[in-house]
N, C-alpha and C positions, 0 to 999 in steps of 0.2 A: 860506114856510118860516120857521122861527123860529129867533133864532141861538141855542140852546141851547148845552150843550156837548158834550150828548147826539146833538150833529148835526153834528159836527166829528172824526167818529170812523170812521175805516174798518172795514169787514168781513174780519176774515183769516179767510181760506179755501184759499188757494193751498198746493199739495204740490209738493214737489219737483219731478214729474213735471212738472209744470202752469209750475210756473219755467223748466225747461228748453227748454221750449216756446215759451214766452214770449220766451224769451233767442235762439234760434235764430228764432221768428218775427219779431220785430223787422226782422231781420237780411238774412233771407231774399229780399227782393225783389233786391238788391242785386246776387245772381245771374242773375237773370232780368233787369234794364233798368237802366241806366245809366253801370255801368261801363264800357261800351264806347265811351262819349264818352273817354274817357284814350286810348284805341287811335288816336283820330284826333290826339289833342296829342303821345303820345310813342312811339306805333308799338307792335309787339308788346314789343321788349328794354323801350323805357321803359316803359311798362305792368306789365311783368314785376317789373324794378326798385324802379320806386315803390310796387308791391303789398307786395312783399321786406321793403322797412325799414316800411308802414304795418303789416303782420304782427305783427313786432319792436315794433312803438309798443303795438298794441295787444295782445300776450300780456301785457308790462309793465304796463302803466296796469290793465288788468282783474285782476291781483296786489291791486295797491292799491287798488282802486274794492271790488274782495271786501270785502277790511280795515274800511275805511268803511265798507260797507252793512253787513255783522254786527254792528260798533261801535255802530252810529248807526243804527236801523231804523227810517227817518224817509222818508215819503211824496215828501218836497222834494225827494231823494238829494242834489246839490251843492251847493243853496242850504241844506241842513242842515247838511252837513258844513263850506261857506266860512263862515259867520256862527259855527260853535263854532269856529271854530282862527283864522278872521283876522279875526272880528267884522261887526259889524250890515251896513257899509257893503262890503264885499268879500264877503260874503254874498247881499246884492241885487244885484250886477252879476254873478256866477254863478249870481245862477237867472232872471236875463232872457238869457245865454246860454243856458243851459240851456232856457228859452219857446222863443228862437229856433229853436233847433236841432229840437224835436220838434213845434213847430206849421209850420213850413214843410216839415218833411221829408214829412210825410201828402200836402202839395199836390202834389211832384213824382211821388210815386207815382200818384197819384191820374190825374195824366196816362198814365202807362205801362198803369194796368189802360182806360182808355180807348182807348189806340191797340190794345191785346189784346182787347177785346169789338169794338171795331170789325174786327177782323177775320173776328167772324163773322160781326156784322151791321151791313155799311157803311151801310144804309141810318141807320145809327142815330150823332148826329156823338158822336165823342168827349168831348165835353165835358160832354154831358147823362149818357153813363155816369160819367163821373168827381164830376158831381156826383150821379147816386144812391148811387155808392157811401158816398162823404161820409152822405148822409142815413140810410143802412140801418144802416153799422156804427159813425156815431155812438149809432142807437137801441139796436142790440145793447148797447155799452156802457154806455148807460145802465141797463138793463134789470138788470142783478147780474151781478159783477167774477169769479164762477166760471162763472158759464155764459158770458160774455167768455173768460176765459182755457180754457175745454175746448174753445169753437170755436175758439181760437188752436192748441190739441195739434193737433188735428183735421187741420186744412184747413195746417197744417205738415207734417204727414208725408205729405201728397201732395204736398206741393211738396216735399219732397225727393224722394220716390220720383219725380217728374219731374226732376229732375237726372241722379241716377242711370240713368233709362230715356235721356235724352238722350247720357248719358258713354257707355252701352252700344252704341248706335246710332253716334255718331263715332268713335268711339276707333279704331277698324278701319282709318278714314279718315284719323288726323291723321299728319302728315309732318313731321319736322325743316324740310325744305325750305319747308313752308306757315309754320311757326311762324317763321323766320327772315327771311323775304323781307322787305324794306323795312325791318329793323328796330326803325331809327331815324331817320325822316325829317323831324324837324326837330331834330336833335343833340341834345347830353346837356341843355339846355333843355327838353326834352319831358317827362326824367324830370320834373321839377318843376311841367312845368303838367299829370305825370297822377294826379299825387300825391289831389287831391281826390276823383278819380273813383275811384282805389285803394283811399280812407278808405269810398267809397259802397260798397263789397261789404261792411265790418262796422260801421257807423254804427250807431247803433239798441241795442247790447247793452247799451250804460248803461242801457237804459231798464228794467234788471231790479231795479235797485238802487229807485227808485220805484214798482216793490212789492212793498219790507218789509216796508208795515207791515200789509199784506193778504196775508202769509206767514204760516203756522201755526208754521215755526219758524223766524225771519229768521236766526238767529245760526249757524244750522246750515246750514238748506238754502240760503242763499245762495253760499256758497262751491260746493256741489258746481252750482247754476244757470251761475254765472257759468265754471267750468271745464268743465265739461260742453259746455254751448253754445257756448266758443268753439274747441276742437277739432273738434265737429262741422262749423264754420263754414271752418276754415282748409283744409279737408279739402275741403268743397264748392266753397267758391274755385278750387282747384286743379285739380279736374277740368273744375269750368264753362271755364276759361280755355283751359285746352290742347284740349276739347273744340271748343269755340269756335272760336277763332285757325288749328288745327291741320287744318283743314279744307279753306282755299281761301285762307288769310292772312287779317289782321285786316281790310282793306278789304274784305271780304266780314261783317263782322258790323258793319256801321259805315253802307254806303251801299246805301241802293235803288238797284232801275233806273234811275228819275228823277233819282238823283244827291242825291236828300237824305238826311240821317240818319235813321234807323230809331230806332224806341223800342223793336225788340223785337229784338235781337240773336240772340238765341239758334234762334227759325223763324228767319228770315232765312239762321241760317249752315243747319237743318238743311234746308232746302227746298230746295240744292245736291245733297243726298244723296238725299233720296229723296221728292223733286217737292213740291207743295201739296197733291195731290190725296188724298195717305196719308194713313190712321188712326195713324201714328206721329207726323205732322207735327201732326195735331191735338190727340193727346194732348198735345206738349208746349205748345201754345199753352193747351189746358184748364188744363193743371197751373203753367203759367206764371201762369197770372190767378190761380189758388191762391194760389201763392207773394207775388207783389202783394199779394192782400188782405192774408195771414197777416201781411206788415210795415206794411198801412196799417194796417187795424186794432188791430194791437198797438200802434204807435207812437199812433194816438188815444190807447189810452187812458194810455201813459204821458203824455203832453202834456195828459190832463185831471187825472191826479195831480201836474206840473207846475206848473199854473196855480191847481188848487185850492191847492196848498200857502201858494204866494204871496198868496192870497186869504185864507189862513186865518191869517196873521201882519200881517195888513192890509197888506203892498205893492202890495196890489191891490182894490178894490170888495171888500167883504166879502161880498155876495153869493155872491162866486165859489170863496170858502172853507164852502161851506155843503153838507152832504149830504142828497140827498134822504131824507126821513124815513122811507119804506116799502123804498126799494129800496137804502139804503145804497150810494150811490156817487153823484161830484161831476157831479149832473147839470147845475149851471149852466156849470161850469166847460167843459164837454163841447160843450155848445151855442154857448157864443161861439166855441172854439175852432175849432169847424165853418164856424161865420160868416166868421171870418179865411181859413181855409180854402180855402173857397169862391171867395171878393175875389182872393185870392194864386192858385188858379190859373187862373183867370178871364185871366190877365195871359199865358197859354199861353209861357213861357220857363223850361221845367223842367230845363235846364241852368244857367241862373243862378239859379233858388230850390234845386239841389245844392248849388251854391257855397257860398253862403248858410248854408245847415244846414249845412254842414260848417266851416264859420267858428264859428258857436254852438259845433260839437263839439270842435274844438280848444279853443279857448275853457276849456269843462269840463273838459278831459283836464287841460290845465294846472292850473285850480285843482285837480284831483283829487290831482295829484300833488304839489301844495306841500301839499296837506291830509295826506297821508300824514304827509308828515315836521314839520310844523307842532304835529301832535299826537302823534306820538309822542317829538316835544320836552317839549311844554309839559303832555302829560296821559299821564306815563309807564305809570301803572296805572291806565289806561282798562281794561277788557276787552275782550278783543279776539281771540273764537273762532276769527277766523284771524289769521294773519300773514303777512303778504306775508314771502316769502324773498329771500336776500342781499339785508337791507334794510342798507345806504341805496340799493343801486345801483341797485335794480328801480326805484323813483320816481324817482333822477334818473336814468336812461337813458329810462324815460316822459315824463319833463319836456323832455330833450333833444330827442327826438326829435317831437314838439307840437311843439316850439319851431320846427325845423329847418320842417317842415311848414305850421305857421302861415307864415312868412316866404314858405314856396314858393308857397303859396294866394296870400297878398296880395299879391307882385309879378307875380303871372300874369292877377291878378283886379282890379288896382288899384282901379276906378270899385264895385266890388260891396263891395270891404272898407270904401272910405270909407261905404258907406250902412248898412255891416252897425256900425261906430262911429258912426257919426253917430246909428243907435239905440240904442246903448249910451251914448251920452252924454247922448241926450235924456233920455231914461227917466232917466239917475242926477241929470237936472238936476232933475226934477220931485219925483223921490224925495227928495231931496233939500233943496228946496225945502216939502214938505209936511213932514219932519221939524221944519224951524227953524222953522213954523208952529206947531206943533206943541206945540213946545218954551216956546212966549211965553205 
C-alpha cells in the first residue's frame, strides 16, 4: 500500500441508526457473560451496588465523551481529545489505554461465544470456535465499515429480543427472597471487588466516539448515538439481572454442577425453569451467541480505528495507520490486532483479561473527563453541538467516580494492575525514547 494521503482517510457512511447499533452492540455481550463473575466477589446486594454507582459513572462520563466526540470527530476518540487539551505526551498514554482496553476486551469475549457454540457442539473445543470467530469477523471488518456496522444493527436486535424473551420467561419466577438470599457474603468489600464486573455490562460504549469520522454527521448524530444506546443499555442491565439472580439466587448463575464457574450465566439460570431440553432454553443460548458477536465484532472494529489512529500519527509502525486502497478501512491495523488477539486468549483466563480491559477503560473515563473541562478552559469557543449539562459537575462527578473505581479495581486486582502499568510504562519509555531520538 502506498502511504498517500489519499489512504489515511476514512469512509463516512454511518447514520444515526447504524451509531445506535453500534453503541448498544459494543455493549451488549456484557449481558449475556461476565458480569456474573461480581456475583461471586460481592453477592447479589454487592453486585447490585457497585452496578448502582458504575450506572452513575457512566451516564456522567458519556455527557462528556458526546461533547468531545461532536467537538473533535477524530477516529483516535481519547488519544485525540488527550493530545489537544493536555498535549503530545498525555495523549499517547491515553490512547495505549485506550489499545489496551478494546484489543483485550475482543479476547475475553471471544472465550464466552466459545463456551456458547460449545454448547451445541461439544464435540468442537472452545477455543478453535473462539479463534474462528476472531478470523471471520476480523474479515467482515475488513471487507467495508457499512456493511460491518449493518451486520452490527442486525445481529443487535436479536440479541436484545433475546433478553427481552429471557426477562419474559423469568420474570414470573423471580422472588425477593431469591434476589436477597446470601446477599453479601464476603461484606461490604465485595462491593469493591464487583465493581469491574459492574463496569463489564457497559464497557464498550466509548467505542462509538471512534467512529466519527465514519459518521455522515458526527456533530449531530453522535450525541442522539451515545444517549440512545446508553438508555437502552441501562434498561437491559436491569432486567438481565433481576431476571437472572431472581430465579434460584445468584449462586445459580455463577456455578455448574461440577462446581465450576459458568461462562454462560444466563442458560445456566434459565435451564432451572424450564429443563435443557426446550426450544426456549435454546433460543436464548442462539440469541446469546448473537449478543457476543454483536460486542466482539463491534469492539474489533473500534480497536482497529484505535490502533489505526496511533499508527497514523506515527506512535506506532506506519503501516498500521494506512487504509486499504479499495476497500477503505485499516485493514492492517485489523489484522495485527487479531494476531494479539488470538496470543491473549490463547492464555484461557478471561476473568483476568476483564480486569485488564477494564483497567484501560477507567483509564479513559479519566482522561475523558479532565478533557471535558481542560478544554472548555483553555478553548472556550470551540464548537461544540452538544454540551454536557450542569457542567462542571457531570465531569467531576465522572472523574470522581473512575477515581473511586480505579482504586477499587487496583486493590482487589493488585498483581493485574502492576502488569496493566508496567505496560503503560514500557510503551511510554519507548515512546519516549524514540521522540529524543528523534529530536537529535
Amino acid at each position: 500500500m502506498s502511504d498517500s494521503t489519499n489512504n489515511t482517510h476514512l469512509e463516512a457512511s454511518l447514520t444515526p441508526t447504524l451509531l445506535w447499533g453500534l453503541g448498544v452492540g459494543y455493549v451488549i455481550s456484557g449481558m449475556y457473560f461476565g458480569w456474573n463473575f461480581g456475583l461471586e466477589k460481592g453477592g447479589s446486594l454487592g453486585m447490585a451496588l457497585a452496578t448502582g454507582l458504575v450506572v452513575i459513572m457512566y451516564v456522567c462520563f458519556t455527557f462528556g465523551y458526546a461533547e468531545l466526540s461532536c467537538a473533535i470527530p477524530k477516529a483516535g476518540g481519547i488519544f485525540d481529545y488527550a493530545t489537544r487539551a493536555l498535549g503530545r505526551d498525555w495523549g499517547f498514554v491515553a490512547g495505549i489505554a485506550q489499545v489496551v482496553e478494546f484489543v483485550l476486551a475482543p479476547p475475553a469475549i471471544a472465550v464466552g461465544i466459545g463456551a456458547h457454540v460449545n454448547l451445541f457442539f461439544p464435540e468442537l473445543p472452545p477455543t478453535y470456535a473462539a479463534i474462528g470467530a476472531y478470523i471471520v469477523f476480523t474479515s467482515l471488518n475488513i471487507i467495508g465499515v457499512k456493511l460491518a456496522a449493518t451486520f452490527e444493527l442486525l445481529i443487535t436486535f436479536v440479541a436484545i429480543a433475546g433478553l427481552l424473551l429471557f426477562a419474559s420467561i423469568t420474570f414470573g419466577a423471580v422472588s425477593v427472597q431469591h434476589l436477597s438470599h446470601n446477599a453479601l457474603p464476603n461484606g461490604w468489600s465485595g462491593v469493591w471487588a464487583a465493581i469491574p464486573f459492574a463496569i463489564w455490562f457497559f464497557l464498550g460504549i466509548e467505542g462509538l466516539a471512534n467512529a466519527a469520522e465514519e459518521s455522515k454527521n458526527p456533530q449531530r448524530d453522535l450525541t442522539h448515538g451515545f444517549g440512545s444506546a446508553m438508555f437502552t443499555l441501562v434498561i437491559l442491565c436491569s432486567i438481565t439481572f433481576i431476571g437472572s439472580v431472581g430465579i434460584a439466587g445468584w449462586e445459580a448463575v455463577i456455578y455448574k454442577a461440577d462446581g465450576s464457574s459458568s461462562d454462560s450465566p444466563l442458560p445456566l439460570a434459565l435451564a432451572r425453569l424450564v429443563g435443557e431440553s426446550s426450544i426456549w432454553y435454546s433460543a436464548v443460548i442462539v440469541t446469546g451467541l448473537f449478543g457476543l458477536v454483536a460486542s466482539f465484532h463491534g469492539l474489533l472494529m473500534a480497536a482497529g480505528r484505535a490502533t489505526f489512529e496511533m499508527g497514523r500519527v506515527g506512535h506506532f509502525p506506519r503501516i498500521l495507520g494506512q487504509i486499504h486502497p479499495k476497500l477503505q478501512t485499516p485493514a492492517n491495523a485489523l489484522l495485527v490486532n487479531m494476531l494479539v488477539g488470538i496470543i491473549v486468549l490463547l492464555s484461557n483466563t478471561s476473568a483476568d483479561i476483564i480486569v485488564l480491559s477494564v483497567l484501560g477503560a477507567l483509564t479513559l473515563y479519566g482522561f475523558g473527563s479532565i478533557c471535558v473541562l481542560r478544554l472548555r478552559q483553555n478553548e472556550p469557543h470551540l464548537p461544540r453541538p452538544f454540551r454536557a449539562p450542569a457542567y462542571p459537575y457531570i465531569p467531576w462527578c465522572a472523574f470522581g467516580l473512575t477515581l473511586v473505581s480505579l482504586i477499587a479495581v487496583v486493590v482487589s486486582n493488585p498483581l493485574l494492575a502492576a502488569y496493566y502499568v508496567g505496560t503503560l510504562v514500557v510503551s511510554f519509555t519507548i515512546y519516549w525514547a524514540i521522540s529524543m531520538y528523534q529530536k537529535e
